[in-house]
ZAKEDO-440224 format. One record per residue (C-alpha): residue in three letters; residue number from 1; z, x, y. Coordinates in pm, 1 decimal. Each point is the difference from the previous one (the first is absolute). Example, Ala and Ser with C-alpha at 12.3 -4.5 7.8 and 13.67 -1.06 7.14 Angstrom:
# residues 2
DOMAR  aa   i       c3       c1       c2
DOMAR ALA   1    780.0   1230.0   -450.0
DOMAR SER   2    -66.0    137.0    344.0
This chain:
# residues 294
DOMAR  aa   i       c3       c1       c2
DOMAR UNK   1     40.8  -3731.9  -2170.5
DOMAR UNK   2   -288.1    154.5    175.7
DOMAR UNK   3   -172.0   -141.2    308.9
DOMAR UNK   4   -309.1    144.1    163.0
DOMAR UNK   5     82.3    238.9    286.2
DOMAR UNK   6   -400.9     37.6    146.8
DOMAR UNK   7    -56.1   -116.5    356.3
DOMAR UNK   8   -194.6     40.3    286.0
DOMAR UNK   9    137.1    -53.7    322.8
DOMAR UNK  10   -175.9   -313.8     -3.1
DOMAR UNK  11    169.9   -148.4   -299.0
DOMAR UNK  12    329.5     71.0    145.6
DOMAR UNK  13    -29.2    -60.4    393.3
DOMAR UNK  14    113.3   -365.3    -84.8
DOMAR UNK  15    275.8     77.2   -190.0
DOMAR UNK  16    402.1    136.4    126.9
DOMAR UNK  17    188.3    373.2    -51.5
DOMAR UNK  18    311.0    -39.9    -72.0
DOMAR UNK  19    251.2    282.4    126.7
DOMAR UNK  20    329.8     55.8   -197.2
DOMAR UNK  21    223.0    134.1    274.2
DOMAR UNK  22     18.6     11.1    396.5
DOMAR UNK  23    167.9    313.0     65.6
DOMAR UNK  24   -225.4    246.5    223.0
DOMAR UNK  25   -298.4     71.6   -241.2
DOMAR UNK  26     -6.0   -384.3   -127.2
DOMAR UNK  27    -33.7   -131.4    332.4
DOMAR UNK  28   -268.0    239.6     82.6
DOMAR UNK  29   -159.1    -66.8   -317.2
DOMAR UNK  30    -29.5   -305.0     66.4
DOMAR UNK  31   -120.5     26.4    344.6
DOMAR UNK  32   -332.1    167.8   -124.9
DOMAR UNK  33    -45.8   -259.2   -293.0
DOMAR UNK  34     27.7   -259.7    298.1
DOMAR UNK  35   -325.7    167.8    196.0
DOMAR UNK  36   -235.7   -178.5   -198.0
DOMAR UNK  37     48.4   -385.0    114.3
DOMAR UNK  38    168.9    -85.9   -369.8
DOMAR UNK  39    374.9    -87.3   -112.2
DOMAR UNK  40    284.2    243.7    -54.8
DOMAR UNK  41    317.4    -73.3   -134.0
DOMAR UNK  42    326.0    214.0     53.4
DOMAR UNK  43    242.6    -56.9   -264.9
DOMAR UNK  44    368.4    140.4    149.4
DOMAR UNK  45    338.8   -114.6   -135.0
DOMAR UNK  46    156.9     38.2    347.8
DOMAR UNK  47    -77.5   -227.6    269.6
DOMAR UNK  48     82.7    244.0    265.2
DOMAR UNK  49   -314.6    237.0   -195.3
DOMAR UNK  50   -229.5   -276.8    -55.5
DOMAR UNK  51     12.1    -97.6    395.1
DOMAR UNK  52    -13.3    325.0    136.2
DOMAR UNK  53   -323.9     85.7   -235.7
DOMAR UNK  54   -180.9   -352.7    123.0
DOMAR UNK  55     72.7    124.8    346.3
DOMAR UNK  56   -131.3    345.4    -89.5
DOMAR UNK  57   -324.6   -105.3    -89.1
DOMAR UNK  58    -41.4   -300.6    266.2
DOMAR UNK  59     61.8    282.5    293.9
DOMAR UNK  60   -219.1    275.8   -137.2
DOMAR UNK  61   -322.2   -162.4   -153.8
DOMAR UNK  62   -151.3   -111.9    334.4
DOMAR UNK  63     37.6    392.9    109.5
DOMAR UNK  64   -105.3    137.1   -334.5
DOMAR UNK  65   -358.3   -241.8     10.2
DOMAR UNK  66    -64.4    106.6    317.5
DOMAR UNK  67     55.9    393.7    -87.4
DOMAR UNK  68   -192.9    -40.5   -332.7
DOMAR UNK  69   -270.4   -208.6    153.0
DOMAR UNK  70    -52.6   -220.7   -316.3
DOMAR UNK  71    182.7   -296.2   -177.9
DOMAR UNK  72    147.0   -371.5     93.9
DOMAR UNK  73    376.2    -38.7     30.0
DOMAR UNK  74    131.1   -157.9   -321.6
DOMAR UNK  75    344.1   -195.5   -124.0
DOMAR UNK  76    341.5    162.7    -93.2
DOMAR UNK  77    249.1   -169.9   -123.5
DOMAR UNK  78    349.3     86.4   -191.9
DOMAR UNK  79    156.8   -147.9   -266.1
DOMAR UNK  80    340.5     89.2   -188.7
DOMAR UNK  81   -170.5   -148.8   -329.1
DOMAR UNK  82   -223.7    235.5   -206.8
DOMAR UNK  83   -197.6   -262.6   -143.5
DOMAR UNK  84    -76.7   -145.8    292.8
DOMAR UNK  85   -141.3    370.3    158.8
DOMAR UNK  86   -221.9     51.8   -345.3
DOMAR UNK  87   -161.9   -350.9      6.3
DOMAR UNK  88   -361.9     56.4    -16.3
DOMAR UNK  89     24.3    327.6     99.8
DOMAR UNK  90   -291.0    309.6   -105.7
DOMAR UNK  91    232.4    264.3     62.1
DOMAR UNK  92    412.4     67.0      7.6
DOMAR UNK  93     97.0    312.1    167.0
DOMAR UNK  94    373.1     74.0    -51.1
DOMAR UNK  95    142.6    216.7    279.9
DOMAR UNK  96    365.5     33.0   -105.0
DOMAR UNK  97    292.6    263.0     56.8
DOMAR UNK  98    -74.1    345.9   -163.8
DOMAR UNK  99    195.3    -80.4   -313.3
DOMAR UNK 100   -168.5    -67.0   -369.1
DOMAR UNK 101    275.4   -191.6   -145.0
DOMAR UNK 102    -97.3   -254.9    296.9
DOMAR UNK 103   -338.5      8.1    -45.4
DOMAR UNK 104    -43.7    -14.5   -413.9
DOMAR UNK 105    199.1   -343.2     42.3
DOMAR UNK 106   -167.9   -182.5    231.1
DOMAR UNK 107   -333.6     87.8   -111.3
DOMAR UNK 108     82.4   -188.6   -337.6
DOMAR UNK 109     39.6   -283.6    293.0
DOMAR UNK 110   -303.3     57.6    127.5
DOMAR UNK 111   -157.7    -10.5   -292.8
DOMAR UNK 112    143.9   -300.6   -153.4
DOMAR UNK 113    -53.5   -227.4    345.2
DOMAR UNK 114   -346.0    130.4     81.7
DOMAR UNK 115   -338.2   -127.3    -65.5
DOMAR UNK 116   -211.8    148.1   -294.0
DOMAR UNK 117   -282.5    162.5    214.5
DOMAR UNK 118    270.3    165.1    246.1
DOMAR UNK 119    -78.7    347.6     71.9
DOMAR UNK 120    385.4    198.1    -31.4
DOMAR UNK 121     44.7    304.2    230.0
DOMAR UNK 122    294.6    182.5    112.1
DOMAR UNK 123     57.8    216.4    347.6
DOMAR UNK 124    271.9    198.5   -152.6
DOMAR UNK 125    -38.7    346.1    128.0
DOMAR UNK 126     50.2    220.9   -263.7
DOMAR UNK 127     55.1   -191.7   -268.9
DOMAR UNK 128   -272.3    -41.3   -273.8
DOMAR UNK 129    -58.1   -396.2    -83.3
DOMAR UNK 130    -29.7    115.2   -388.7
DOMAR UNK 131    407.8     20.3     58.7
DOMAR UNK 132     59.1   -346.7    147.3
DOMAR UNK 133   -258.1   -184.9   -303.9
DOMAR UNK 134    273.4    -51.9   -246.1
DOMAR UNK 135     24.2   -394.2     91.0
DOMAR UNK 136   -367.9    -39.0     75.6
DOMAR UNK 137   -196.0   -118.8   -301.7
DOMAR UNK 138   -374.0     79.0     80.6
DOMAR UNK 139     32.5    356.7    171.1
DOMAR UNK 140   -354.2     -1.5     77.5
DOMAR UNK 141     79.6   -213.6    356.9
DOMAR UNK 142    249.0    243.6    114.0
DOMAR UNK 143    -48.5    323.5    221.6
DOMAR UNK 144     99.6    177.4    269.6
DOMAR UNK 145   -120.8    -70.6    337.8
DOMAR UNK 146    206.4    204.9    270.0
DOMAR UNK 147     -4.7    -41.0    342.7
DOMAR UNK 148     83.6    224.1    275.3
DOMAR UNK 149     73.7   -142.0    327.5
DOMAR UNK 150   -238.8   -242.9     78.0
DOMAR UNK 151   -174.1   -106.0    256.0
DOMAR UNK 152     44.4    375.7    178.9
DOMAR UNK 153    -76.6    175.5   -349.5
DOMAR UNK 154   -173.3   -181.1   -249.6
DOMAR UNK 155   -120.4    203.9   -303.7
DOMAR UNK 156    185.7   -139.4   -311.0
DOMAR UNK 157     56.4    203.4   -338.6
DOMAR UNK 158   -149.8   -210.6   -307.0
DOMAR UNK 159    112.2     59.9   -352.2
DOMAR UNK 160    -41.6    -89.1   -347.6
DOMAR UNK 161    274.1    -93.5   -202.4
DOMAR UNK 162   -188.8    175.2   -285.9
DOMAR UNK 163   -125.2   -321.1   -119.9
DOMAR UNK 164   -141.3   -216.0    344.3
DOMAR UNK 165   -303.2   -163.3    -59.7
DOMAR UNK 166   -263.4    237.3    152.2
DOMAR UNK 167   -200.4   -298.1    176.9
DOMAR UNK 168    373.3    -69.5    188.6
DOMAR UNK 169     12.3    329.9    110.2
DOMAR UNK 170   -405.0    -12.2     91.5
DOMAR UNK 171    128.7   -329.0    172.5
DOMAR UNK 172    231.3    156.7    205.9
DOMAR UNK 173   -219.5    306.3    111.7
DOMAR UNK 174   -242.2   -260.1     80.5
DOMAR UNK 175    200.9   -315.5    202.8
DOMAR UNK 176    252.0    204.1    148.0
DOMAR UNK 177   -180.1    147.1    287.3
DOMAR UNK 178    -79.5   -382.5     96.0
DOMAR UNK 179    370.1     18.0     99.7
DOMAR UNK 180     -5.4    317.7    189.9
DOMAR UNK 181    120.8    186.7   -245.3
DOMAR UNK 182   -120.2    315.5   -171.3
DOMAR UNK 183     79.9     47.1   -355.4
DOMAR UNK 184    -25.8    333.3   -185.6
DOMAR UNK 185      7.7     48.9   -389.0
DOMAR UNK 186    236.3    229.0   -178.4
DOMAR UNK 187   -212.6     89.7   -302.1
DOMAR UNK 188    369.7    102.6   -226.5
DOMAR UNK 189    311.7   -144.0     35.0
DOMAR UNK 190    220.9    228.0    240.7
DOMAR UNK 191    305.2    -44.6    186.2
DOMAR UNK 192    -39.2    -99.1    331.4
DOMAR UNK 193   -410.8    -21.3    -26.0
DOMAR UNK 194   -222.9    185.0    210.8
DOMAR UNK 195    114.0     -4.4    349.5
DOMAR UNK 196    381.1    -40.4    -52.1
DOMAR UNK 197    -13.2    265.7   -242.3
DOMAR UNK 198   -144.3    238.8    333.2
DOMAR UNK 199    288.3   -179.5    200.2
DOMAR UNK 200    263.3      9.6   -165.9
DOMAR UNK 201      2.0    416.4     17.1
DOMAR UNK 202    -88.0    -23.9    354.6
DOMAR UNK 203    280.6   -230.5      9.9
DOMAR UNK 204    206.9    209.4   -193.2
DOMAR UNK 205    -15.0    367.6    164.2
DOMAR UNK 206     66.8   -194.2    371.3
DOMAR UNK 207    331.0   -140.6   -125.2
DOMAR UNK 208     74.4    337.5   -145.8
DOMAR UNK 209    -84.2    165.0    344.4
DOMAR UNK 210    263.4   -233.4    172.1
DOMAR UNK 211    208.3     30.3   -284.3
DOMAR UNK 212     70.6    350.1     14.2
DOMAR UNK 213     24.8      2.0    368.2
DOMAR UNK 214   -333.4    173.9     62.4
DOMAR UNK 215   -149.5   -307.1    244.4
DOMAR UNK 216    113.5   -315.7    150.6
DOMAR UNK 217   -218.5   -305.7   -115.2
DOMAR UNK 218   -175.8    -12.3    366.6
DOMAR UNK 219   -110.4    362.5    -52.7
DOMAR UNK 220   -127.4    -85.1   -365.3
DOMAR UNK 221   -190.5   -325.7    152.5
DOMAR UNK 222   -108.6    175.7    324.7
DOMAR UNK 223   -168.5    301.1   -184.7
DOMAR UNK 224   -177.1   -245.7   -199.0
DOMAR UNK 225   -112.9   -214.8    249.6
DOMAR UNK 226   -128.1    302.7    254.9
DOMAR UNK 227   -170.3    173.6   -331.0
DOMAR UNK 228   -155.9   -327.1   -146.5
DOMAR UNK 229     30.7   -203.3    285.2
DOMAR UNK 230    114.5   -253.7   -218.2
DOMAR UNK 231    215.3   -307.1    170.1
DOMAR UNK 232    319.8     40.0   -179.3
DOMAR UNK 233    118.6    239.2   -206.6
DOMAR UNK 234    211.5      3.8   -351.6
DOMAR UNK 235    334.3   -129.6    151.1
DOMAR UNK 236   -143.4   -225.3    174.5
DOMAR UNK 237   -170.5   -101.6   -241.2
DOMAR UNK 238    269.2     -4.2   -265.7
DOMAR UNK 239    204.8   -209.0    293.1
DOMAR UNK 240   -272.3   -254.3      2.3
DOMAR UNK 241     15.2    -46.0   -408.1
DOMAR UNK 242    350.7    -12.9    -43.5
DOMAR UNK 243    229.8    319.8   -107.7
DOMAR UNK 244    145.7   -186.4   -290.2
DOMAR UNK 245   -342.4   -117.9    -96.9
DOMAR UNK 246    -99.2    408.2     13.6
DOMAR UNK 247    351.5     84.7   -182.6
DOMAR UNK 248    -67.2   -213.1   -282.6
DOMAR UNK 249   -388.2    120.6    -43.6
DOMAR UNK 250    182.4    366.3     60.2
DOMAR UNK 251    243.8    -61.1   -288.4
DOMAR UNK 252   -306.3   -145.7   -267.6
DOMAR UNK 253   -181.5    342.4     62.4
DOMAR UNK 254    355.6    177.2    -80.1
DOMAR UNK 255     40.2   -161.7   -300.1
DOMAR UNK 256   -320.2    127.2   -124.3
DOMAR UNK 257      1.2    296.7    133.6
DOMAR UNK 258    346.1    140.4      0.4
DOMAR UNK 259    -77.8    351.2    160.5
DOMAR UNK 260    -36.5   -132.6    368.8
DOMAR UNK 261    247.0     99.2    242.0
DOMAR UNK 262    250.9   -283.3     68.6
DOMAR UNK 263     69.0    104.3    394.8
DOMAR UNK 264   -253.1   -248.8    115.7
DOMAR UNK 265    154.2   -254.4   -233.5
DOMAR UNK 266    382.5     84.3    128.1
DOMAR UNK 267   -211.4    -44.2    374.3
DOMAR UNK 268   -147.3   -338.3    -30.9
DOMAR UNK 269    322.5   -116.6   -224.1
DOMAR UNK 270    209.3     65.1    303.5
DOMAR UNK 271   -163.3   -145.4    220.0
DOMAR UNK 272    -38.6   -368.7   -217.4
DOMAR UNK 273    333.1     31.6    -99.1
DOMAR UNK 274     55.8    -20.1    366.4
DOMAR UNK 275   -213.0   -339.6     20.5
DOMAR UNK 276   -272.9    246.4    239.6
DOMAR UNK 277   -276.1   -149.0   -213.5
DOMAR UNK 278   -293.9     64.3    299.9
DOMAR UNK 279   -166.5   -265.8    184.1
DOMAR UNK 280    136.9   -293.4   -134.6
DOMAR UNK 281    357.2    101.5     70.5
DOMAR UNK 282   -103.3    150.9    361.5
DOMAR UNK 283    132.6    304.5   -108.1
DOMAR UNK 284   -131.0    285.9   -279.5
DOMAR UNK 285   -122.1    338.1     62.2
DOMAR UNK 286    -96.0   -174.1    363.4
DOMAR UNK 287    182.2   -289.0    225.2
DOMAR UNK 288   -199.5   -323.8     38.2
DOMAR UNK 289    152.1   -198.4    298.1
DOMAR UNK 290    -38.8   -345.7    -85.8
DOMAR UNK 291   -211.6     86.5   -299.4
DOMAR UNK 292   -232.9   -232.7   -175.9
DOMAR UNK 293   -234.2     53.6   -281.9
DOMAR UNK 294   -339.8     64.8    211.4
């Protein structure tokens, strides 16, 4: 089954996004996708998830027009029924725990409940899609698209799965920055892109720094915020993702590449392990007082 993944902006401005997940990236995703006037549909198992993303979005996009200085507030709305979220929809952008076993099965979902013409992309941020195609039947719809942490930073990594359709990809590059969003192609396949690839060794050496005792995380974020007078710094940073979202991605780049040291792994472990996950537990490498994803 192949569909025809070409659009302009025009084509699609009409039609919904569907979001698969509401944890802190979905939500956000879905935030920018909502910018543009058009329909976006959150699909969330957990009630709890699915009200706090609707909320998400209906508190922020008035600030994040305003900021921007372009687009028309358009319609969320969550549903626990996948179906439901695909109807109609041009593209399907699953933002799911860190996990592949996770995200291989519901994409054969996806794929069996979504239209033909649906353009498939996954955040996932260091996974390769190629790995999570096994139950999708044309691979030519699929890719990565991954997103930072919108609407503050808004470049997004975009990926082949070695066989996407070149006029999706072209699509992407194209409509995406109708959104507010700022797409950048890697021209191989690599783990963890472009960007994430640069961040994850940044990332990397400042855990190892705290670590091994050398620095506190305020000293790490300070020096980085004084040098590149930059508004946050890697643990805060980290805090704001989640530390068992960056303890999975930690453990993928492990597995394939076994040399690296495991003292920022043993770091982050204890502090999920202690249910500090960052700002959506009010405590990580920081304390959030009566903490809300903002």
């Amino acid at each position: 089954m192949t569909g025809a993944y070409t659009y302009t902006f025009a084509d699609i401005r009409s039609r919904p996004v569907a979001v698969i997940g509401a944890g802190t990236l979905g939500r956000r995703i879905a935030l920018m996708f909502a910018s543009r006037g058009g329909t976006v549909r959150i699909y969330a198992r957990r009630a709890e998830q699915r009200a706090q993303a609707t909320q998400y979005v209906a508190d922020n996009l008035p600030k994040l027009l305003q900021d921007r200085g372009f687009g028309e507030v358009g319609s969320v709305m969550a549903t626990d029924c996948l179906a439901t979220a695909l109807e109609g929809a041009w593209l399907a952008v699953e933002s799911v725990p860190e996990k592949l076993e996770i995200k291989t099965a519901l994409w054969g979902q996806i794929d069996q409940a979504a239209p033909p013409d649906t353009i498939f992309a996954t955040n996932s941020s260091s996974f390769p899609s190629r790995l999570m195609a096994d139950n999708v039947r044309d691979k030519t719809r699929l890719c990565n698209t991954h997103f930072y942490m919108p609407p503050q930073f808004n470049a997004l990594d975009l990926m082949s799965d070695g066989e996407t359709d070149r006029g999706l990809l072209d699509t992407l590059l194209t409509v995406l920055p109708k959104f507010g969003v700022h797409p950048f192609e890697a021209r191989r396949e690599c783990t963890g892109f472009i960007f994430n690839r640069v961040w994850a060794a940044i990332k990397r050496e400042s855990l190892a720094v705290v670590a091994e005792g050398v620095a506190r995380p305020e000293d790490v974020d300070g020096m980085f915020k004084v040098n590149w007078r930059v508004p946050a710094g890697p643990f805060q940073l980290m805090d704001q993702v989640g530390l068992d979202v960056v303890l999975d991605i930690e453990n993928h780049y492990a597995d394939e590449f076994p040399y690296l040291p495991t003292n920022v792994r043993d770091l982050l472990r204890s502090y999920v392990d202690a249910g500090k996950l960052g700002v959506k537990t009010g405590e990580g490498f920081y304390t959030y007082p009566n903490s809300s994803d903002t």
